[in-house]
VEXDOSE-78608 format. One record per atom (N, C-alpha, C): residue in one letter; x, y, z. Coordinates in steps of 0.05 Angstrom, whole numbers, plus 5000, padded with zeros to 4 digits. Layout:
# VEXDOSE-78608
AXYZ...
# end
This chain:
# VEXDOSE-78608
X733267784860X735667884848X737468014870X739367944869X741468024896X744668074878X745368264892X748568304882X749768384904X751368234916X753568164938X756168294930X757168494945X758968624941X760868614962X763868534952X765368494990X768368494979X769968424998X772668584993X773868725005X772468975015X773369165024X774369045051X775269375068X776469365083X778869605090X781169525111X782469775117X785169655101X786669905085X789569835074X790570085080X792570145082X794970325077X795870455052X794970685046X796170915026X797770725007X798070664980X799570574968X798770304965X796570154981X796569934976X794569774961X793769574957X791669494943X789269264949X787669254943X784669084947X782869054925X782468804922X780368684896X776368714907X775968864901X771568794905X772068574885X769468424899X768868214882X764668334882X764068304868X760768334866X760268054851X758867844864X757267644858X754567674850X752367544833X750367664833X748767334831X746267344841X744667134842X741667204834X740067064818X737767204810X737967334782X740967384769X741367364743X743467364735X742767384707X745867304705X747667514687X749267624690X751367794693X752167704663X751967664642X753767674626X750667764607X748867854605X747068004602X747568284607X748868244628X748868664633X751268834634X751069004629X754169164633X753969304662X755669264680X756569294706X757869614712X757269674735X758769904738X758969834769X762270024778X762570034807X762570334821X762070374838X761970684852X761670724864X761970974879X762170964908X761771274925X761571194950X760371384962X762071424986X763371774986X765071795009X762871915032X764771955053X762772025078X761972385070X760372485068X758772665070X758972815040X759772645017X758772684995X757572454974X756472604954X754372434938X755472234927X754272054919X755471794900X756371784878X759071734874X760171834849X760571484833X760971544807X761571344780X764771314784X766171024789X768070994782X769270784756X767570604758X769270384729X765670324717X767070164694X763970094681X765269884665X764069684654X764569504633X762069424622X763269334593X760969274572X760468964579X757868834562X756968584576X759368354564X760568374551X762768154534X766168264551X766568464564X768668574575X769768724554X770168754526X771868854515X771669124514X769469394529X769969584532X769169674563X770869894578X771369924595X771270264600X770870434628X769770524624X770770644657X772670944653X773670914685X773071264683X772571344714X772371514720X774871674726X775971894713X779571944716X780272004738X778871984769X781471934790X781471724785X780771444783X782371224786X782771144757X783471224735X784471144715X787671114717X788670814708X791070814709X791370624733X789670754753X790370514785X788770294787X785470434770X783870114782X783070044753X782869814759X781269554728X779069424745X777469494726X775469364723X774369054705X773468864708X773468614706X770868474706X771068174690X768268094696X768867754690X767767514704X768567364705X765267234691X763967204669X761167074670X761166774677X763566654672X762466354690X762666314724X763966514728X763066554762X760566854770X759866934746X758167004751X758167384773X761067404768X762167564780X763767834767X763967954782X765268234768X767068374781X769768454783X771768544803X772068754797X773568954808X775169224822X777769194824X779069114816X781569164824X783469464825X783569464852X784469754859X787369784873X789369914850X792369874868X792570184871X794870234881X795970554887X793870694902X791870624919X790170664943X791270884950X789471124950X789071304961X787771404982X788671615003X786371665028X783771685017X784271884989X781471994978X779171734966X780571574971X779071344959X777271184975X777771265003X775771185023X773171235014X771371055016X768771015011X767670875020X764570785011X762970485006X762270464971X764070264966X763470184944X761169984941X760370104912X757269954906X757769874879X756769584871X756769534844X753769504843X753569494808X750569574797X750869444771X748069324767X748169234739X745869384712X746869424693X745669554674X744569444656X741169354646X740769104630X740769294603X740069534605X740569634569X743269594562X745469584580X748969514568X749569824558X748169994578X749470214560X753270284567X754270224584X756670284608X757270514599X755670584627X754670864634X755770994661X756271304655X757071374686X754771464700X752071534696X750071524700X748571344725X748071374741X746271144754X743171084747X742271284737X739871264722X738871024703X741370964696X741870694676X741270384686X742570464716X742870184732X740670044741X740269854733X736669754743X737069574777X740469484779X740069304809X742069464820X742469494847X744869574861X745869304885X748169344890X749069144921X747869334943X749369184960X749369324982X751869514995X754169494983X756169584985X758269455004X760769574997X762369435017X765269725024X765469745054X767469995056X770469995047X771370115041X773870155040X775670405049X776670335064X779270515082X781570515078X782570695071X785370765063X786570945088X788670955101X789371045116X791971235104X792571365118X795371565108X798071445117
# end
């Protein structure tokens, strides 16, 4: 079971970048997904979540409003879409999949994680 997480990268204050999390070893329209992330010298925080069908969704309120969350099951994939980039939004983002479907801010929930992928926002 593998979940490939990528995207990231460096943007400019105001600007925007899509994660894509692929997953191989299962299949993603079974689980409800979450994305989150980890700044430099603090703990790992919950940012989006989705249910296993997409129709409920599930955002942590700094990025409510800027990022959507997404899920593609015939590619087997699940996005981030993150506009209005903030410095504070520098991180490594990690997606995770949840086979109870609870979409949860919880990581306790999450049975797989990626490996993450960075993102840099500059001022």
């Amino acid at each position: 079971v593998q979940l490939q997480a990528c995207g990231g990268g460096l943007v400019q204050a105001g600007g925007s970048l899509r994660l894509s999390c692929a997953a191989s070893g299962l299949t993603l329209r079974n689980y409800a997904m979450g994305w989150f992330r980890q700044a430099p010298g603090k703990e790992r925080e919950f940012v989006a979540a989705i249910n296993w069908s997409g129709g409920v969704t599930y955002y942590a309120d700094s990025v409510k409003g800027r990022f959507t969350i997404s899920r593609d099951d015939a590619k087997n994939t699940v996005y981030l879409q993150m506009n209005s980039l903030k410095p504070e939004d520098t991180a490594v983002y990690y997606c995770a999949a949840d086979a109870a479907a609870t979409v949860s801010r919880f990581e306790y929930y999450y049975n797989y994680w990626g490996q993450g992928t960075l993102v840099t926002v500059s001022s």
